[in-house]
PDB file of N, CA, C and O in Angstrom:
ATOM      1  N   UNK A   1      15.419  58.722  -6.257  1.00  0.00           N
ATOM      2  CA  UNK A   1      16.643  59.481  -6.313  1.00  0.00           C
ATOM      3  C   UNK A   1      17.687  58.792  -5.444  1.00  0.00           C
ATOM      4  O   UNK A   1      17.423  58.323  -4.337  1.00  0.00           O
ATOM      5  N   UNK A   2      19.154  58.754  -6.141  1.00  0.00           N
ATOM      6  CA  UNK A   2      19.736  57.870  -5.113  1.00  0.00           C
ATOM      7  C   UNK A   2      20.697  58.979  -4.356  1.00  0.00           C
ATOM      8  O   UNK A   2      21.218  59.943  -4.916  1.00  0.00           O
ATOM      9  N   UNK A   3      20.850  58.543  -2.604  1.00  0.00           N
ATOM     10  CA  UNK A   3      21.249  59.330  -2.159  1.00  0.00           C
ATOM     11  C   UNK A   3      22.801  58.751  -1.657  1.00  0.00           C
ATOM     12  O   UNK A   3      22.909  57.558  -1.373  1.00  0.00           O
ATOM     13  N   UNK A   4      23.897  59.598  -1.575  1.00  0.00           N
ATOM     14  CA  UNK A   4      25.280  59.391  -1.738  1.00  0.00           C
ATOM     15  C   UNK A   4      25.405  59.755  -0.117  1.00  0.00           C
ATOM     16  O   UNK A   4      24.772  60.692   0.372  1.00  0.00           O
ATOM     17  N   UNK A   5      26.267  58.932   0.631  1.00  0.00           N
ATOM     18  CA  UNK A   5      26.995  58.801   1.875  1.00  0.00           C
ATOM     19  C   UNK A   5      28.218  59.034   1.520  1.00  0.00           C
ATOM     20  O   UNK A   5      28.594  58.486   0.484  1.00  0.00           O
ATOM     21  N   UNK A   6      29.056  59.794   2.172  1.00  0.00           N
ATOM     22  CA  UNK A   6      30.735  59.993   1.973  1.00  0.00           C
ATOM     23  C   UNK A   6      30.947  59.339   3.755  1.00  0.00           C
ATOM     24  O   UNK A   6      30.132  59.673   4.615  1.00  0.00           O
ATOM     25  N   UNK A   7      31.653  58.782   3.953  1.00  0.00           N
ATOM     26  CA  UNK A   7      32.408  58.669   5.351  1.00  0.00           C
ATOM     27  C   UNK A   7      33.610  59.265   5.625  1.00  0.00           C
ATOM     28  O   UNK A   7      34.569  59.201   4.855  1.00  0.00           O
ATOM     29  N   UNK A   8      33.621  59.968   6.907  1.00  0.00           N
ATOM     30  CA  UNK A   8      34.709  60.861   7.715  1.00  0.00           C
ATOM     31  C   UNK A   8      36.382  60.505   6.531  1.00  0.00           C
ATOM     32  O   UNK A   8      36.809  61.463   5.886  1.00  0.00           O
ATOM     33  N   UNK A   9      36.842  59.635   6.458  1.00  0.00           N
ATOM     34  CA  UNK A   9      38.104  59.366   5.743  1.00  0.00           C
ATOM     35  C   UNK A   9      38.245  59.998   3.727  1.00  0.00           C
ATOM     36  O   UNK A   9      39.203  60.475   3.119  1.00  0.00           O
ATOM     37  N   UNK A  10      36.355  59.584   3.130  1.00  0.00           N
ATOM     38  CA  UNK A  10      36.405  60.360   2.297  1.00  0.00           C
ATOM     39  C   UNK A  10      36.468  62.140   2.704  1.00  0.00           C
ATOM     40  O   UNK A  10      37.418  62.732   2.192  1.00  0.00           O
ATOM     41  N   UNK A  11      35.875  62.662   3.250  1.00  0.00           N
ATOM     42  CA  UNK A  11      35.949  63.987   3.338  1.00  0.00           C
ATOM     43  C   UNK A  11      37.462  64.283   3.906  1.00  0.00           C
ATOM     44  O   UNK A  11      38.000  65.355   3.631  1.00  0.00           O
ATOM     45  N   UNK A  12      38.098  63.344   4.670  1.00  0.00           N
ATOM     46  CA  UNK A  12      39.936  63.623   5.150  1.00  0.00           C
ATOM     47  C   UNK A  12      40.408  63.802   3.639  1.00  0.00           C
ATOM     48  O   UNK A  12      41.202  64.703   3.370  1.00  0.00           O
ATOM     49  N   UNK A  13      39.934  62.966   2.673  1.00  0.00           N
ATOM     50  CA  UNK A  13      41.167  62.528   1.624  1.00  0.00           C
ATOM     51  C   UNK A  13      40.886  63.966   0.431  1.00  0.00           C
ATOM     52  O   UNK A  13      41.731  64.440  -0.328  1.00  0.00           O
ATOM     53  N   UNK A  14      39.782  64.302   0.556  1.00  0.00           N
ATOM     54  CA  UNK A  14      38.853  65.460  -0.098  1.00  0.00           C
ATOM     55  C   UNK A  14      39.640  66.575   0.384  1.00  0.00           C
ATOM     56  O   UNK A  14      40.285  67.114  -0.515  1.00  0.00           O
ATOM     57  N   UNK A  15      39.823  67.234   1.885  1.00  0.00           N
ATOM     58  CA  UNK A  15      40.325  68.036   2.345  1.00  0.00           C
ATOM     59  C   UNK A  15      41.888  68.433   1.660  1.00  0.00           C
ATOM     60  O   UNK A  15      42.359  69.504   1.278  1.00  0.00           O
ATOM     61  N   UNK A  16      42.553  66.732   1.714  1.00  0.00           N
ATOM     62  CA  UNK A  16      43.601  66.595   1.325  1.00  0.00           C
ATOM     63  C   UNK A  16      44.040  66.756  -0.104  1.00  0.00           C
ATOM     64  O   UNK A  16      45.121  66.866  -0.681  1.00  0.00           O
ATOM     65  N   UNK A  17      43.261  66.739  -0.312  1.00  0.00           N
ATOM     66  CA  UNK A  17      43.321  67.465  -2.200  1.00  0.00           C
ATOM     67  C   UNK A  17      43.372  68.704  -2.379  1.00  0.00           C
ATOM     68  O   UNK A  17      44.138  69.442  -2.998  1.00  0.00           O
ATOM     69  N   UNK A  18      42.238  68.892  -1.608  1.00  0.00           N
ATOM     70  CA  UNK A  18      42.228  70.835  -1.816  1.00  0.00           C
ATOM     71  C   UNK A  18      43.183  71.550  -1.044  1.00  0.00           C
ATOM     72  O   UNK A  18      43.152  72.777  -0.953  1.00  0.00           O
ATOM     73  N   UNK A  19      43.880  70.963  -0.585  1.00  0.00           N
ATOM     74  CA  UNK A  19      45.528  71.818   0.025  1.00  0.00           C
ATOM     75  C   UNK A  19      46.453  71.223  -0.918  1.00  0.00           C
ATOM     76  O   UNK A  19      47.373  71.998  -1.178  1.00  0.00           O
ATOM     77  N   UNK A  20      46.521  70.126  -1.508  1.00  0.00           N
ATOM     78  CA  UNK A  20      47.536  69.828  -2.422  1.00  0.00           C
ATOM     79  C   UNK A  20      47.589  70.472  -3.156  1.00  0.00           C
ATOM     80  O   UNK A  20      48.737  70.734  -3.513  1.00  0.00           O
ATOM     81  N   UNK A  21      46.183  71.341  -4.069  1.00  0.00           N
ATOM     82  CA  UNK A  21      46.187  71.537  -5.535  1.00  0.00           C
ATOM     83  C   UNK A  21      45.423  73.708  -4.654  1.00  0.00           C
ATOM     84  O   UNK A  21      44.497  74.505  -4.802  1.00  0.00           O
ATOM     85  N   UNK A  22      46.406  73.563  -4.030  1.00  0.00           N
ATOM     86  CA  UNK A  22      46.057  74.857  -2.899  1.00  0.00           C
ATOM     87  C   UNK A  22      45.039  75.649  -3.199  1.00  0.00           C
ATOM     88  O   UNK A  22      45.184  76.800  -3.611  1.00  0.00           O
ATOM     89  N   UNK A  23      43.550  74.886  -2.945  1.00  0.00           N
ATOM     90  CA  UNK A  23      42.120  75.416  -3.125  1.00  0.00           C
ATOM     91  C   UNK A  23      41.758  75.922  -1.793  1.00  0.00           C
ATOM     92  O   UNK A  23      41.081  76.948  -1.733  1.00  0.00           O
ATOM     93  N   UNK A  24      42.121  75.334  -0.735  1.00  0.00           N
ATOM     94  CA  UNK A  24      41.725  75.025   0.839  1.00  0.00           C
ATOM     95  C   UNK A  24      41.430  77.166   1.796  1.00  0.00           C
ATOM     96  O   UNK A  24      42.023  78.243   1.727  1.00  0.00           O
ATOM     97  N   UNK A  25      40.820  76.896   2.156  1.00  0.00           N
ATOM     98  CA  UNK A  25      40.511  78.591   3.124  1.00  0.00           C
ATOM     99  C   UNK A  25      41.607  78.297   4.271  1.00  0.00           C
ATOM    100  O   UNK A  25      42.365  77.354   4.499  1.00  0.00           O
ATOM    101  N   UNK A  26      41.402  79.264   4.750  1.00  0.00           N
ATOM    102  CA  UNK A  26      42.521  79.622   6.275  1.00  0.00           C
ATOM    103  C   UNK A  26      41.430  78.420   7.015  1.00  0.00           C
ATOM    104  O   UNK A  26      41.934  77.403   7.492  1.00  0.00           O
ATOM    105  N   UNK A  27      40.238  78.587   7.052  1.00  0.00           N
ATOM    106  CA  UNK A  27      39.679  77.567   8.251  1.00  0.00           C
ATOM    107  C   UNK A  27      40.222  76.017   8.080  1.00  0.00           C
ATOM    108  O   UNK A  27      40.958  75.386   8.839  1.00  0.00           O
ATOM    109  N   UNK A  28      39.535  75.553   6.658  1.00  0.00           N
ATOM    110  CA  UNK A  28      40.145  74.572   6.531  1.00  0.00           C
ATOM    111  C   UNK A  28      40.753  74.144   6.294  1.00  0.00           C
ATOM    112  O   UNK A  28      40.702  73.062   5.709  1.00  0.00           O
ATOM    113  N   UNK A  29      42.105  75.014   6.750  1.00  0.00           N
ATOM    114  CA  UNK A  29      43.781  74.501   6.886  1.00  0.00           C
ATOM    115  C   UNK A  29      43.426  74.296   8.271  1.00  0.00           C
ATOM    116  O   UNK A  29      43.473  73.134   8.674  1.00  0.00           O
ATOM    117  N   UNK A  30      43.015  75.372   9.222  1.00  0.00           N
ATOM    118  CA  UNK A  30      43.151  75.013  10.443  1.00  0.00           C
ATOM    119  C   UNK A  30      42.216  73.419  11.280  1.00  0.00           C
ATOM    120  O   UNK A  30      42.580  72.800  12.279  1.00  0.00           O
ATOM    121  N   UNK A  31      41.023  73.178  10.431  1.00  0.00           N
ATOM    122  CA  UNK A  31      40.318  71.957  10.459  1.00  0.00           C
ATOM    123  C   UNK A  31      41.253  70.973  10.573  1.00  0.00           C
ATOM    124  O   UNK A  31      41.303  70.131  11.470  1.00  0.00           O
ATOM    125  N   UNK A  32      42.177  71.123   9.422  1.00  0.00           N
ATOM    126  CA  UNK A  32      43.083  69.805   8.840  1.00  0.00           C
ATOM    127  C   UNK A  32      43.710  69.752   9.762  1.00  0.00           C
ATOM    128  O   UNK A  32      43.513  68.733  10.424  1.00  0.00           O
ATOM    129  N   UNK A  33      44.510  70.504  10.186  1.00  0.00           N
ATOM    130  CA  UNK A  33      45.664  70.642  11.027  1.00  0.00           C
ATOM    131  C   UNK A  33      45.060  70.335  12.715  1.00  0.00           C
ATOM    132  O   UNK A  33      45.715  69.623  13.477  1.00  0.00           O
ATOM    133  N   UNK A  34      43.982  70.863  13.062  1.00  0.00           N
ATOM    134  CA  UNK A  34      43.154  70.379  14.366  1.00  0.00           C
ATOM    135  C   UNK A  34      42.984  68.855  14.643  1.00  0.00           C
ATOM    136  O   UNK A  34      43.042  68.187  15.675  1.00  0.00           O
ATOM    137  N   UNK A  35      42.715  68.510  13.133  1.00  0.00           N
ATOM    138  CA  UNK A  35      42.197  66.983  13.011  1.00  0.00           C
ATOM    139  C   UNK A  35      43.302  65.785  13.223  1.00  0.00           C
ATOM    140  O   UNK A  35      43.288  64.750  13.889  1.00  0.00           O
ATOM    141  N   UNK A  36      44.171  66.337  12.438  1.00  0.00           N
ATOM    142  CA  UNK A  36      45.503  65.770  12.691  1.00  0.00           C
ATOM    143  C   UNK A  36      46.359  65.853  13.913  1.00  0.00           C
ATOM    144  O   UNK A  36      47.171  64.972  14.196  1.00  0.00           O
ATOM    145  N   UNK A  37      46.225  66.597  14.412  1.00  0.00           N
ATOM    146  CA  UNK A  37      47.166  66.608  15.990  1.00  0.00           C
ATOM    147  C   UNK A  37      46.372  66.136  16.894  1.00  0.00           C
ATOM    148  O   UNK A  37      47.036  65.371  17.594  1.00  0.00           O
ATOM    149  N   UNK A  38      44.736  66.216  17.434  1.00  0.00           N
ATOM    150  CA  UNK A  38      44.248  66.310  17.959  1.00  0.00           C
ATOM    151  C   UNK A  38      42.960  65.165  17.386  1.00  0.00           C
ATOM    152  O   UNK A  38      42.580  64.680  18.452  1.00  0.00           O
ATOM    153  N   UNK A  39      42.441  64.758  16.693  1.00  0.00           N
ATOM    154  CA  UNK A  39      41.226  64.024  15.968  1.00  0.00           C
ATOM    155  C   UNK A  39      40.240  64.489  16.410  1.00  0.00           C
ATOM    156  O   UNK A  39      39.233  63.871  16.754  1.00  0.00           O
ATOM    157  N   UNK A  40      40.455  65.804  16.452  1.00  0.00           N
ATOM    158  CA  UNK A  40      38.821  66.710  16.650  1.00  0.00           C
ATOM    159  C   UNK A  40      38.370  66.912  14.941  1.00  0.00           C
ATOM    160  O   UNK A  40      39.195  66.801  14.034  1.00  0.00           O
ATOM    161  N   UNK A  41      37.085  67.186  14.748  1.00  0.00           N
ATOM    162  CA  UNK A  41      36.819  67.543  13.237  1.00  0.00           C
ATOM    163  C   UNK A  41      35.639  69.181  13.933  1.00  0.00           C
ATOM    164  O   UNK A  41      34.688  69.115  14.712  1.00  0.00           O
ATOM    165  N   UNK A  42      36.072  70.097  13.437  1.00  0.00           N
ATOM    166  CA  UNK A  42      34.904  71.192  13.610  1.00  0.00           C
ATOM    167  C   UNK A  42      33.335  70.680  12.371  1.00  0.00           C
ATOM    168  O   UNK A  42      33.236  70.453  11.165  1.00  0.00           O
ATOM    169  N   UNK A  43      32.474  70.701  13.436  1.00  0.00           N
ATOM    170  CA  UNK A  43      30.982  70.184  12.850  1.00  0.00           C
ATOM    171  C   UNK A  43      30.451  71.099  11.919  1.00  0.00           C
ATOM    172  O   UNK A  43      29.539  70.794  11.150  1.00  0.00           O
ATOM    173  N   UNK A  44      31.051  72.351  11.962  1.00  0.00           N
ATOM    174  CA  UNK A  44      30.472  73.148  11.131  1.00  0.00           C
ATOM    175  C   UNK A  44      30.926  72.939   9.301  1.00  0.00           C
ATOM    176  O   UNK A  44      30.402  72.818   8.194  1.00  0.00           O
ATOM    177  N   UNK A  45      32.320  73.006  10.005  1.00  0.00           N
ATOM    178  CA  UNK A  45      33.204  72.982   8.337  1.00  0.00           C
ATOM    179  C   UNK A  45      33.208  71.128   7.736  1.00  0.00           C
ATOM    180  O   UNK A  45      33.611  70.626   6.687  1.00  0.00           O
ATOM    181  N   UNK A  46      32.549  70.520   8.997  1.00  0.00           N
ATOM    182  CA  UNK A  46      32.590  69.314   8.245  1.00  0.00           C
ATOM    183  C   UNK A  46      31.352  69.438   7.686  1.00  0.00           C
ATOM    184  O   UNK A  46      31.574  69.411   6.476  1.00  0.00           O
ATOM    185  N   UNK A  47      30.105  69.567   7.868  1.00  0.00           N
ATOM    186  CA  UNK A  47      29.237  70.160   6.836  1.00  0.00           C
ATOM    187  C   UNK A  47      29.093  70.871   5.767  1.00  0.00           C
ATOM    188  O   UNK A  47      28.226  70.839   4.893  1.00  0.00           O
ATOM    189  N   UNK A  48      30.582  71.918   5.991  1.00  0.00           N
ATOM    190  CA  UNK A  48      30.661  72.875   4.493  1.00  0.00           C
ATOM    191  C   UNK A  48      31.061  72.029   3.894  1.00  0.00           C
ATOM    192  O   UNK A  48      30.478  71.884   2.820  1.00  0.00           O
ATOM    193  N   UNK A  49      32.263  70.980   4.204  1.00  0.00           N
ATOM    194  CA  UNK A  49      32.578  70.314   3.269  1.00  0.00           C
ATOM    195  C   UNK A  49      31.549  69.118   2.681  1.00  0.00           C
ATOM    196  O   UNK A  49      31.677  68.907   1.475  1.00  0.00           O
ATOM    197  N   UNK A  50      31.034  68.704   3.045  1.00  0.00           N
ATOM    198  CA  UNK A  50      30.155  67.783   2.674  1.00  0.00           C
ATOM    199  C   UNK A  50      29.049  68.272   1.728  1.00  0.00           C
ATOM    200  O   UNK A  50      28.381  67.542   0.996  1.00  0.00           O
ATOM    201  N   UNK A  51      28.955  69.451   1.827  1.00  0.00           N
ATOM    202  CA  UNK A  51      27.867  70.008   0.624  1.00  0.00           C
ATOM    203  C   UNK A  51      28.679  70.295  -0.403  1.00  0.00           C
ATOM    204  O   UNK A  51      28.318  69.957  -1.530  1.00  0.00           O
ATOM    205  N   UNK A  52      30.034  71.028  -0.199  1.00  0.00           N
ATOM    206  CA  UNK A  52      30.778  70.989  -1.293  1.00  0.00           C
ATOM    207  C   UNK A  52      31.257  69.590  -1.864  1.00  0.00           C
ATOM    208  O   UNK A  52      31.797  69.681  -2.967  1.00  0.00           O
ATOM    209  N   UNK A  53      31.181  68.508  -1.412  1.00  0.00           N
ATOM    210  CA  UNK A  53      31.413  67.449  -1.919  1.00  0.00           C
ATOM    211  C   UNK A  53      30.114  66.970  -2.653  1.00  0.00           C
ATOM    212  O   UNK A  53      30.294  66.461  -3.759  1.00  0.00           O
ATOM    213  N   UNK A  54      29.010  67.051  -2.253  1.00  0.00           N
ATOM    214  CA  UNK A  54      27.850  66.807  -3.054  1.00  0.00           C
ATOM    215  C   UNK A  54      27.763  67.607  -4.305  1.00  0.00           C
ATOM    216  O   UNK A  54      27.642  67.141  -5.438  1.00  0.00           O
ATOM    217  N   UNK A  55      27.832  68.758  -4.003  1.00  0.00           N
ATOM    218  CA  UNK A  55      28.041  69.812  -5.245  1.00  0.00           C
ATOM    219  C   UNK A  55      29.006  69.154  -6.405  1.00  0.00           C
ATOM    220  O   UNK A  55      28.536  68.671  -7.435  1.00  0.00           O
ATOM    221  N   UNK A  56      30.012  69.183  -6.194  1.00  0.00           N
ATOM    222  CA  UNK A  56      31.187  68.303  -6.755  1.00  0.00           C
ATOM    223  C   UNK A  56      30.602  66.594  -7.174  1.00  0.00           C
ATOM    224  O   UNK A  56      31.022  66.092  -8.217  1.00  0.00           O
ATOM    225  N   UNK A  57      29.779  65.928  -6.414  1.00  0.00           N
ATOM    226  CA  UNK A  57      29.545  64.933  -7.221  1.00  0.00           C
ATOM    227  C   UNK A  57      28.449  64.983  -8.600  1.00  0.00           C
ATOM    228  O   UNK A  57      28.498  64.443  -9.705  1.00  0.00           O
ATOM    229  N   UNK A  58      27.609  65.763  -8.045  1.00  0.00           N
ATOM    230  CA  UNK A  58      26.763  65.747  -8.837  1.00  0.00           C
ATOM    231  C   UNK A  58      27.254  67.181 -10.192  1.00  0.00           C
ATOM    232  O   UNK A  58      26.594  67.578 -11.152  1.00  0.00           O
ATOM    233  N   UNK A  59      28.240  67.493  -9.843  1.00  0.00           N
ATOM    234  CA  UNK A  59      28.790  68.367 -11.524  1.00  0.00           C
ATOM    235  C   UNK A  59      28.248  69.613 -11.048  1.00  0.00           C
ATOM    236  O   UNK A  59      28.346  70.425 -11.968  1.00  0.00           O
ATOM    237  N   UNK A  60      27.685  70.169  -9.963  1.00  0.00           N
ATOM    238  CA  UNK A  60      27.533  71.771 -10.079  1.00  0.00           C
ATOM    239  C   UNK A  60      28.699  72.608 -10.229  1.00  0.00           C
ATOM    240  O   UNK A  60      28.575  73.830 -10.317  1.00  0.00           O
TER     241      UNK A  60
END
């Protein structure tokens, strides 16, 4: 089974979609916005996102 790596800049550019096309929650506006002033990333929501990005690759 092959297994898929995203790196920190894919999940930025990911984030950055889902506020463009205004999918994004109150948290991860506030993630984005943390990340950007500050280059903190919250560990939690970077994990939500990363499963939602797997989800999303693989077509669920």
């Amino acid at each position: 089974m092959e297994r898929n790596k995203f790196i920190p800049s894919e999940v930025i550019a990911y984030l950055e979609w889902k506020i463009g096309n205004n999918l994004e929650t109150d948290e991860e506006m506030r993630v984005y916005e943390d990340y950007k002033w500050n280059g903190k990333f919250s560990r939690n929501t970077y994990k939500q996102l990363l499963k939602e990005m797997y989800k999303e690759y693989r077509g669920e």
